[in-house]
C-alpha positions in Angstrom: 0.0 0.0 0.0 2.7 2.5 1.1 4.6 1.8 -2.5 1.2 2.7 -4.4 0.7 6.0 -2.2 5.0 6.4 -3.1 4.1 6.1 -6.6 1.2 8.5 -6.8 2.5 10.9 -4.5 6.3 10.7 -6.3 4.6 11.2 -10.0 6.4 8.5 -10.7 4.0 7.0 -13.2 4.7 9.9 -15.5 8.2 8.4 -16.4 6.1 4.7 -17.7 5.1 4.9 -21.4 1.4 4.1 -21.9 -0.1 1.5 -23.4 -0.1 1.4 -27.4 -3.6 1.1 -28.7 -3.2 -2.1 -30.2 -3.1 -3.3 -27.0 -5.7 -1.2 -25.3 -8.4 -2.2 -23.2 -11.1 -1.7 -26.4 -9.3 -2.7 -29.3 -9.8 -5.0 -31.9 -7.1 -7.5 -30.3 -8.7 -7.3 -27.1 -12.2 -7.5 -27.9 -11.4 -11.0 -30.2 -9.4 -11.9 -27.3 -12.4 -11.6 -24.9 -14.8 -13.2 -26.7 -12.8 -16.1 -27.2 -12.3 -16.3 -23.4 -16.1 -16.2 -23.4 -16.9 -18.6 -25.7 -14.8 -20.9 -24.3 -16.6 -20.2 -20.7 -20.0 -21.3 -22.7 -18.6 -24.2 -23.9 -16.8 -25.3 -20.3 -20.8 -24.6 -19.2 -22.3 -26.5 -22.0 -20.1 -29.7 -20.8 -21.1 -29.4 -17.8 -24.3 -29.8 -18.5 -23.8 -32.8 -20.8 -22.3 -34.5 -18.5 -23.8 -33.5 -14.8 -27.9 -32.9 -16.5 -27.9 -35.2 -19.2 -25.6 -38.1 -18.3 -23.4 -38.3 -21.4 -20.1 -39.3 -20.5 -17.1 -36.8 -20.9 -15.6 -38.8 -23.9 -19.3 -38.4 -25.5 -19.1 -34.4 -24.7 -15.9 -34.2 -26.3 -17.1 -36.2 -29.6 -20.5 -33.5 -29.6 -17.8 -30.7 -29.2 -15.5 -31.7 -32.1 -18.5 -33.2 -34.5 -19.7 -29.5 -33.8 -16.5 -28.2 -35.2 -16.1 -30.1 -37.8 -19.6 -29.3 -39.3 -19.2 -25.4 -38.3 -16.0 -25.4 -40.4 -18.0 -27.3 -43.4 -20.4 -24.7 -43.6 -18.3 -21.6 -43.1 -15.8 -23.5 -45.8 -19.0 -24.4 -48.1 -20.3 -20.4 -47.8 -16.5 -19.0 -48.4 -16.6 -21.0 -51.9 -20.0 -20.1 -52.6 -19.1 -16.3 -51.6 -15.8 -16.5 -53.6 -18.0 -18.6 -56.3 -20.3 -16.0 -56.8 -22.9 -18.0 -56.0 -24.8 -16.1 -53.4 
């Protein structure tokens, strides 16, 4: 406590260079960063709930989790041809 009063009262956070704004609190990097942390929050939730509420086993979570990948990259790879395609 008495080095955090030192450093306010000494101004001695005028002589640390701030934070570039690629790495600020609200920038693009951050933002991606944080909603990977929560996605993967809802996805430690959604296993728990397979495997407390529904009964599947944890190997049978895992195989729901990466049949779910799988098929979401499928479709995003399927609408990325069709976009680059022309087709939509």
């Amino acid at each position: 406590k008495s080095d955090f009063i030192n450093f306010i009262s000494d101004q001695e956070w005028k002589s640390i260079e701030p934070v570039s704004s690629w790495f600020g609190p609200s920038s693009f990097l951050m933002s991606s960063m944080s909603a990977l942390f929560q996605l993967s929050m809802w996805i430690r939730h959604c296993h728990g709930y397979l495997t407390e509420n529904v009964g599947i086993p944890a190997w049978g979570s895992y195989a729901v989790f990466a049949l779910a990948t799988l098929f979401s990259g499928l479709i995003l790879g399927l609408v990325s041809e069709a976009l680059e395609a022309g087709w939509l």
